[in-house]
C-alpha positions, -999 to +999 in steps of 0.1 A: +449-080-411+486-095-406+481-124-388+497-128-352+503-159-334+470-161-310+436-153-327+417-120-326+399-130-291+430-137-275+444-104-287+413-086-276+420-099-243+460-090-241+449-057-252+424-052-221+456-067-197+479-044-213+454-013-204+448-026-170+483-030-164+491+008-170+462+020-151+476-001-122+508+011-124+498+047-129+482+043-097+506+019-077+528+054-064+500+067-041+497+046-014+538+055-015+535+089-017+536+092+022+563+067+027+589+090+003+576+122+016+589+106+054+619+094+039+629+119+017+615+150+034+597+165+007+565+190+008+530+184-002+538+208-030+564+191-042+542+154-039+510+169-055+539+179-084+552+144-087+521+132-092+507+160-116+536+152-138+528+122-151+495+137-166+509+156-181+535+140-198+505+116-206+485+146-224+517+158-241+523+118-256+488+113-262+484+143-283+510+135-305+523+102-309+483+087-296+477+081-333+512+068-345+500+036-344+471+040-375+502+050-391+534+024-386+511-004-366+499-018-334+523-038-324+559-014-327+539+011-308+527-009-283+558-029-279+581+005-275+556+013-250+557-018-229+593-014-230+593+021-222+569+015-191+589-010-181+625+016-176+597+036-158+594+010-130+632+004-132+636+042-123+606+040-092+627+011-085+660+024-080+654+059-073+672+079-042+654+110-043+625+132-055+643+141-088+643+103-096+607+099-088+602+127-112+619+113-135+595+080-134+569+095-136+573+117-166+588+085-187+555+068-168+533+093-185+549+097-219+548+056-225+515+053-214+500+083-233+514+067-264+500+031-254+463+044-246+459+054-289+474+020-300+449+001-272+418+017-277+421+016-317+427-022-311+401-034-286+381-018-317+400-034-340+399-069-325+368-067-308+349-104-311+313-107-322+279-087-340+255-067-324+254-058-289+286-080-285+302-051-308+302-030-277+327-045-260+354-021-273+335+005-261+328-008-228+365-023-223+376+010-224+357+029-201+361-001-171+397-011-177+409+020-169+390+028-138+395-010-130+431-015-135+434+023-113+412-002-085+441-031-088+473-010-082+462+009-059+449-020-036+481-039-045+506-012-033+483-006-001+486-041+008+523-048-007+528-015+018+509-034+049+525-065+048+562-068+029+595-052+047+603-032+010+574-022-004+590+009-023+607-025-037+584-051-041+552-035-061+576-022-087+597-055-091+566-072-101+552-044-123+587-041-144+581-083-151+546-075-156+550-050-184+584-071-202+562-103-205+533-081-221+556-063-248+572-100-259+536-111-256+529-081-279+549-098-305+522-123-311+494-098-314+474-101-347+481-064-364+453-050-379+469-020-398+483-029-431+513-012-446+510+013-471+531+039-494+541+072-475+534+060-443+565+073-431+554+108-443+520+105-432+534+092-395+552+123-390+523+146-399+504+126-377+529+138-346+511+176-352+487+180-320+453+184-331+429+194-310+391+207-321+355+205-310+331+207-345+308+233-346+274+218-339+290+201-309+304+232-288+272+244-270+271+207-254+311+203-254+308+238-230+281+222-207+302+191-205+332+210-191+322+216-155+311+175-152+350+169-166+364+193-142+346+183-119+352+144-123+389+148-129+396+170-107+380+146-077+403+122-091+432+141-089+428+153-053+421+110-041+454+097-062+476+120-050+463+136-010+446+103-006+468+090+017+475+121+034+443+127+044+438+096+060+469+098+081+470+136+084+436+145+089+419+113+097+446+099+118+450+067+106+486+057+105+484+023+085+494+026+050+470+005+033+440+024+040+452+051+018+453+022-013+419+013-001+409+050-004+423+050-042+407+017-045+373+025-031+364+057-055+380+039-088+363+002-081+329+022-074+335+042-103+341+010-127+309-010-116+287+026-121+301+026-152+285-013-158+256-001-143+245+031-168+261+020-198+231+016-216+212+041-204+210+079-222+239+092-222+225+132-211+210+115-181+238+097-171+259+129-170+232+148-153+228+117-125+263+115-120+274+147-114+241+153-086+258+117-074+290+133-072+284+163-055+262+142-030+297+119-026+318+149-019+298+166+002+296+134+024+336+132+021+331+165+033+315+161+063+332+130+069+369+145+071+351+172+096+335+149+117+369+128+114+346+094+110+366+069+087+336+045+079+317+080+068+347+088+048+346+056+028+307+057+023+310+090+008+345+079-012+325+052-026+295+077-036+316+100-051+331+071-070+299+063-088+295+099-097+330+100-110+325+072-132+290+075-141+291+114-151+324+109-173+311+079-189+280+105-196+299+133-206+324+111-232+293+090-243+271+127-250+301+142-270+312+112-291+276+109-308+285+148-317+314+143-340+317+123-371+339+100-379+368+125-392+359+145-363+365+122-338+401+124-329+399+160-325+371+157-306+390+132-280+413+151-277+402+180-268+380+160-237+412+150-227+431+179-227+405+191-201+402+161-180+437+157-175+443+193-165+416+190-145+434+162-132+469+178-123+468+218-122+440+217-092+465+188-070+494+211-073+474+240-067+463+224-035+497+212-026+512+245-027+474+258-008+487+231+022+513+246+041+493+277+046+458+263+047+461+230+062+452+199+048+419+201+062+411+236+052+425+227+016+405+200+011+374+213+020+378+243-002+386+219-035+355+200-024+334+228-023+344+239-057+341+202-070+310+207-058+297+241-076+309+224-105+290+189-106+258+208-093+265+232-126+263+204-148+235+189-129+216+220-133+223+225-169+216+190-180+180+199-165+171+228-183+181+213-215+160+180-208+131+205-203+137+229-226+126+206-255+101+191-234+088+226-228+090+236-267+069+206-272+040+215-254+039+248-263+037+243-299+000+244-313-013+211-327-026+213-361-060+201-369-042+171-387-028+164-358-053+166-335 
């Protein structure tokens, strides 16, 4: 390992900033969203689009240059990304129009798709202790991001409430934010040493790969619904959020959409603490009954038009979301071997973030004919069919076995 400047703890730790720092500024645009669609005009199509796009520039980056940095290093990659992130805020900064925000947001997704490879090989990489401590990785992974989502979004909401520019103010601090962390970056101990044909192998490493092994694709296809299902909750909070809390809800100050964002990703992190050590079946099986249980609440909340329902069920749904993925993720990793791995990953995240985007732009363009309220209810229904799917399925293979068992004759040896 080439040493940096601060030790391996310390660069543990400015890895899990780094990754909290893009989930917060991947989520610092929705309590916005409403605030350029008044300014600029725009339709809920067109918003569900500016915020799909950044997925999917994310998916596109992270299936391609997500393992460059096993390849040339931790640090260039993460520093180009930092830097890269940083123009992104530049451009939310300065932008005039929809194409701008477009703009951000693709350059938004493409840097951090290429960060999230380099950051979770290095909170491996640098992670401090033996035994249970050796988790950490592991577990810094699956709450930073749900975590940092938490931070933006109640930043913007309140940076919205209470400053005259907030279109201004959240995205100066996030451009200082992400320039300190790539010179910080430059002190980071690197743990991949260089080695002949690395150039070579870099580029081959730009090829997409994606693959589920063969003894994992009977429980990769029962953990699709939970992913949709999960993902596509997500998608439908970040980016109608706010609009349903103004549109359908009627409440006209800004920050409670934040607090919305805020509300499902917080409650998803602290599930996510909660379950960690528990099977990882079960946990997928309990969170997706939790989250149909949370969206059907949202449900009837938006029907009833009861905000303090609405945020009860948001935060329901928010355990489910991050207690069924954790599941799912968890369940599928102890499938693939170590070569299989990367393949694996990303195939669970070709799903999730299409789950994530395709259904928000769908339901944009679904608005202008269907309502806001009708639309939503709709993708909560199907949200629904899908977690209870999972639910279901994860029961009949818990009793399957358990049936198998009972039925099988004992032998006298046994006996």
């Amino acid at each position: 390992m080439a040493r940096g400047r601060v030790s391996r703890g310390a660069g543990f730790w400015l890895l899990a900033g780094a990754l909290v720092a893009f989930m917060a500024a991947a989520s610092a645009p929705s309590p916005l969203y409403v605030v350029y669609q008044q300014r600029w005009g725009f339709s809920a199509a067109m918003l569900t689009t500016v915020f799909a796009v950044y997925a999917v520039a994310l998916l596109i980056a992270l299936l391609t240059v997500g393992g460059l940095s096993d390849h040339v290093g931790r640090r260039p990659v993460l520093i180009a990304a930092l830097l890269a992130e940083a123009g992104a805020m530049v451009a939310f900064l300065t932008a005039d129009g929809v194409g701008a925000l477009l703009l951000a947001r693709v350059v938004q997704g493409l840097a951090t798709g290429a960060a999230t490879g380099a950051i979770s090989a290095g909170l491996v990489d640098l992670q401090p202790g033996s035994g249970r401590v050796r988790q950490l990785g592991a577990l810094v992974n699956s709450v930073a991001p749900t975590g940092g989502l938490a931070a933006g979004a109640l930043g913007a909401g309140l940076l919205v409430r209470y400053t005259a520019a907030p279109t201004t103010s959240v995205f100066v601090v996030l451009t200082a934010v992400f320039v300190l962390l790539a010179a910080a970056m430059a002190l980071l101990p690197e743990p991949v040493a260089p080695r002949p044909g690395r150039g070579r192998d870099a580029l081959v490493s730009l090829r997409p790969r994606v693959a589920v092994p063969r003894p994992a694709r009977g429980a990769f296809a029962a953990a699709v619904p939970s992913l949709v299902a999960t993902w596509a909750m997500g998608g439908l909070y970040l980016s109608l959020g706010g609009s349903l809390t103004a549109g359908v809800l009627r409440v006209p100050d800004r920050l409670v959409g934040g607090l919305v964002v805020t509300a499902l990703t917080a409650a998803g992190a602290v599930a996510c603490l909660v379950v960690r050590d528990l099977p990882a079946r079960r946990v997928m099986t309990g969170g997706s009954l939790v989250l149909a249980a949370g969206t059907g609440l949202t449900l009837a909340a938006l029907a009833a038009g009861s905000t303090p329902l609405f945020f009860a069920a948001t935060v329901v749904a928010g355990c489910g979301f991050g207690s069924a993925f954790l599941g799912a993720f968890r369940s599928l990793a102890a499938l693939a071997g170590p070569a299989e791995r990367a393949g694996m990953f990303a195939s669970v995240y070709v799903v999730s973030y299409l789950a994530f985007s395709v259904p928000a732009v769908a339901a944009g363009f679904a608005v202008p004919s269907l309502g806001l309220g009708v639309t939503a209810t709709v993708y909560g229904c199907v949200v629904v069919v899908l977690a209870l799917l999972t639910a279901v399925s994860g029961l009949v293979r818990d009793r399957t076995p358990r049936a198998e068992s009972a039925d099988r004759p004992v032998s006298k040896a046994g006996a």
